[in-house]
N, C-alpha and C positions, 0 to 999 in steps of 0.2 A: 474566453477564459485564458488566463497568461499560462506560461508553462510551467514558470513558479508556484503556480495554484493548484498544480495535479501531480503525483505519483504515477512510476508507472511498475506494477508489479506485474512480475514475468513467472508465467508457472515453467515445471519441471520438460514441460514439450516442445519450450520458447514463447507460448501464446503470451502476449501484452494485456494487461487490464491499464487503460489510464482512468483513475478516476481520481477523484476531490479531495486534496492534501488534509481538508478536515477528515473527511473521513474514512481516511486511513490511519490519521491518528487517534479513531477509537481506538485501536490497538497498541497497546501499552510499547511491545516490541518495536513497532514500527516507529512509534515515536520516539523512543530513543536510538532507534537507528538515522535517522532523519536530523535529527535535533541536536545529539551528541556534537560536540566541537571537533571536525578534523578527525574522529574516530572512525568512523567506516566512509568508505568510501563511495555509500547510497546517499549520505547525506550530502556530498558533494554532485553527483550527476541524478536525484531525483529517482533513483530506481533501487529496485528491489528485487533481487532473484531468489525464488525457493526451490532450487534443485530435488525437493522433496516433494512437493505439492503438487497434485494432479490441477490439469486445468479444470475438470469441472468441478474438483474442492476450493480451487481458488476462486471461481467465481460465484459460488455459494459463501463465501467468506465476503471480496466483496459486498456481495447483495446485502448479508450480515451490518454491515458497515453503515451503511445506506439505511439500515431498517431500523438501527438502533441511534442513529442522528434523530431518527425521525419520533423515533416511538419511547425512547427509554429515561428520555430526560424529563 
């Protein structure tokens, strides 16, 4: 998988999640942070920091992510 193909979202204690550029943009936010032209600065270096979000809510949100590529369509 290229590095362009993954996100990597950082919870609030620094832990990394890399996972699959689609599905991260189930999330409406993320995808216009990401996609936006030149507006933030995630869409430029591929990441994302929620200085708010514990790591084990992030990776419950991942999993989210992942579950709904899978199951919602």
């Amino acid at each position: 998988m290229k590095k362009e193909d993954t996100v990597k979202l950082i919870s609030a204690e620094g832990f990394e999640f890399v996972i699959d550029k689609e599905a991260a943009m189930v999330s409406q936010t993320i995808h216009n942070m990401l996609t936006s032209p030149g507006s933030f600065a995630e869409s430029q270096h591929g990441e994302v920091t929620f200085p708010e979000i514990s790591t084990t809510i992030l990776e419950k949100i991942c999993q989210y992510f992942y579950w709904h590529l899978q199951f919602a369509r």
